[in-house]
Phi, psi and omega in degrees: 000327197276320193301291163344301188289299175295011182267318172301315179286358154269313163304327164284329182305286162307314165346299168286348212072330176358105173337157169304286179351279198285013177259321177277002196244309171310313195291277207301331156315309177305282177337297181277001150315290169295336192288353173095355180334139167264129192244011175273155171224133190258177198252351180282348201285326167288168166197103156028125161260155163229183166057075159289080184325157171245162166281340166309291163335332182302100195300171189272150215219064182288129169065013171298328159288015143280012168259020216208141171214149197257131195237129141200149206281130158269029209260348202240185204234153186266071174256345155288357182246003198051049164250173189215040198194148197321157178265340165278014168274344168300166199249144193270292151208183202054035204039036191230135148326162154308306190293321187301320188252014138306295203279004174300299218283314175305321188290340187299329201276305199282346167288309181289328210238353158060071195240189153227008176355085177289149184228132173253143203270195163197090190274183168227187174291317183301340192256340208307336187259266198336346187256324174274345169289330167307311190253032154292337208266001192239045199317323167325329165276344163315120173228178164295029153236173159312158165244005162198161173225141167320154125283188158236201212212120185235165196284148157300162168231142166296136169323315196275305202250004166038065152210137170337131168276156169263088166248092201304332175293339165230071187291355175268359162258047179248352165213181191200165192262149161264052195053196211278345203306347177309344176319308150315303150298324153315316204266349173245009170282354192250011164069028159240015166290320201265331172318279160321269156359271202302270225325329201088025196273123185249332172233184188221145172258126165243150193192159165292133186285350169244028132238127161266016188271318203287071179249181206252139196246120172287353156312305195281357180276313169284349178267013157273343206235339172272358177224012157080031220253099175299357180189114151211166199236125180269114181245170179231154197272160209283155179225162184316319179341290187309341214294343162264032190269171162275133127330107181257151185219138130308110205269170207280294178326349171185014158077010174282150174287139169202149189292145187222109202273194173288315200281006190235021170234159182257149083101309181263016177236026169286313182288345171279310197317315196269338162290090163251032146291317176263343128342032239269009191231111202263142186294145173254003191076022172245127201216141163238136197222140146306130210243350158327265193333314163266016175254312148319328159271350181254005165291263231317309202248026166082024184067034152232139125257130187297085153284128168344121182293094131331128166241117197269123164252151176207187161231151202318326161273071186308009175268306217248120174275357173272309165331140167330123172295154182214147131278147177248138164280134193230186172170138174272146190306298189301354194266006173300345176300326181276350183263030162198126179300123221131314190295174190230165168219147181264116183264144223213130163271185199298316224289323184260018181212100213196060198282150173231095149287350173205169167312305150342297189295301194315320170293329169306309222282299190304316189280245213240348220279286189280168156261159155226112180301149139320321199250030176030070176263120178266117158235082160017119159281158182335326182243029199226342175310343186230339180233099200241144176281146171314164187209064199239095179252147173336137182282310182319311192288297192213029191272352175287163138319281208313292161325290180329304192288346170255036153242042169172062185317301164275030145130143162280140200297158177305084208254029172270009175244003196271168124265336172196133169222098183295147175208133162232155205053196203270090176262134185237166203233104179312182202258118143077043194280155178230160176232120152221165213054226195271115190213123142241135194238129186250126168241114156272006158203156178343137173205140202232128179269140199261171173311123168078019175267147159307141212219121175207129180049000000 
């Protein structure tokens, strides 16, 4: 049965066009699936990592980010936001996109540092025509690479038969990305790993296209390039925030570092997974890789790197929880920390880690909390750098966009005096509101906050 399904999920793969690469990357998943791989990491099996370089420590890396080119994933769509279109076309703040002020901050830096710091996209099918019609407006940004590259896309599995789902009403939800760890293969399957290299480029910064926090720094460049560090990870020390977050831990049997997501712990270690005092260093998705290095290890391995496996269940359809159960084989980018010897983590402040997953997030990043710099730097003021306020708004309300935005027509209120601003029911928020401390708001029917009121405790 098992052999069938993967004959079949390689033949749909081709089919579809899908690279040799990513049909062989797909296979070895399968393959340690049936094969019984252990894909959980139990907490006896770990241990606390300590003694953390910090970046503040780091001496200064005068000209180093020329050695450097910006990797960041563009694969996904604002479908937690009820959108259908890339999430880095939402506009973040200031009247600027996620994307607008990505290519801001690379065109300001190769301008003050007279660099070419190149930036690549890592697109999916879905995002791939909305994002370059988005970076037509920016010809300036063009060198001699591409501006983007595929992930690729592998087949859902029926739950029960390990074989590709069928689903005729949508077929296109017969497939999913394989989560980010494809970065890698993507980029060298797409001929711009090697494209870089002949460039003279040896390393890469990769980050998420929704933190603006990820911008490319020249300490970490030199300091990659002075201790010779083939994969390191900028982690931040962890908050209650954090506690469902990945995890870096040291396994006990040979001393590697390794990322340890939700879905890769089992069942009775969800309440250790979630102590992130001890735990204390959580991944932000900001990864810097040698590209030697990683053009040496997937020449090793036929062009996979073997990551640690995720088995995602969902049902084929995620709007409807009654659709056929499926699994997706996924793997994280950041679990790339155990496939090289050596690697390192960085401890980072909050200022570089300021991801927006929901609308919640989305109210923090637009208000008076953050800045936006000339050189379209997002950074917390001064007394807000270590300590950023809560966000928890009804779901019911606002987790669309569409809604969300038309309960704050002028705009978000000052959460630069908040710690937490709760809203259960439908409240909409008048021009200039200020929230401070602790504010919770109970509505059972529409409720309109007028201009200018103090919202405190």
């Amino acid at each position: 049965m098992t052999s069938r399904g993967l004959e079949r999920a390689q033949q749909k793969m081709r089919a579809a066009g899908q690279p040799d690469g990513a049909i062989r990357s797909f296979s070895f998943a399968y393959e340690r699936l049936v094969g019984g791989a252990q894909t959980l990491l139990a907490s006896s099996e770990l241990e606390p990592v300590r003694d953390v370089t910090e970046l503040d420590a780091l001496p200064a890396g005068d000209g180093a980010l020329a050695a450097v080119a910006v990797i960041k994933l563009n694969g996904g769509l604002a479908t937690t936001m009820g959108l259908r279109s890339p999430k880095s076309l939402v506009q973040a703040r200031d009247g600027r996109s996620f994307l607008d002020i990505i290519v801001a901050q690379t065109l300001a830096l190769r301008g003050q540092l007279e660099i070419r710091l190149p930036l690549l996209l890592m697109d999916s099918e879905a995002t791939q025509d909305d994002t370059l019609r988005a970076l037509a407006g920016y010809p300036e940004l063009s060198q001699d690479l591409p501006v983007d590259f595929l992930q690729s896309m592998v087949p859902k599995l029926a739950a029960d038969e390990l074989e590709p789902i069928s689903w005729p009403s949508e077929p296109a939800l017969e497939w999913c990305p394989p989560g980010h760890g494809d970065v890698y293969g993507a980029l060298a399957r797409s001929g711009g790993l090697a494209r870089l290299v002949e460039l003279g480029f040896r390393y890469a910064m990769i980050a998420n296209a929704d933190n603006l926090g990820a911008t490319p720094d020249e300490r970490i460049a030199a300091y990659m390039a002075r201790e010779q560090i083939p994969f390191l990870m900028e982690v931040v020390e962890g908050t209650a925030a954090d506690r469902k977050g990945g995890h870096i831990a040291r396994r006990l049997t040979d001393g590697t570092l390794v990322l340890r997501e939700t879905a890769q712990t089992p069942p009775e270690d969800q309440e250790s997974f979630r102590d992130y005092r001890r735990w204390r260093y959580y991944n932000t998705n900001n990864l810097w890789v040698d590209l030697r290095a990683l053009a040496d290890t997937l020449a090793q391995h036929d062009g996979v790197l073997e990551l640690p496996l995720i088995v995602n269940p969902k049902t084929v359809d995620p709007r409807d929880s009654s659709s056929p159960r499926v699994i997706q084989l996924e793997s994280a980018m950041g679990a790339a920390i155990s496939s090289f010897a050596g690697a390192r983590i960085l401890r980072v402040p909050r200022s570089r880690f300021i991801p927006v997953k929901t609308t919640d997030d989305l109210l923090v990043l637009r208000s008076d909390v953050y800045g936006l710099s000339n050189a379209a730097l997002v950074e917390p003021v001064a007394s807000r750098a270590e300590d950023l306020p809560l966000a928890e708004l009804d779901p019911e309300h606002y987790r669309l966009l569409d809604d969300f935005e038309a309960r704050f027509p002028d705009g978000p209120p000052s959460l630069v005096a908040a710690q937490r601003l709760s809203v259960h029911g439908d409240v909409t928020f008048g021009r200039g509101v200020v929230v401070q401390g602790v504010v919770e708001l109970e509505a059972s029917e529409p409720l309109r906050i007028e201009d200018g009121a103090v919202l405190a405790g």
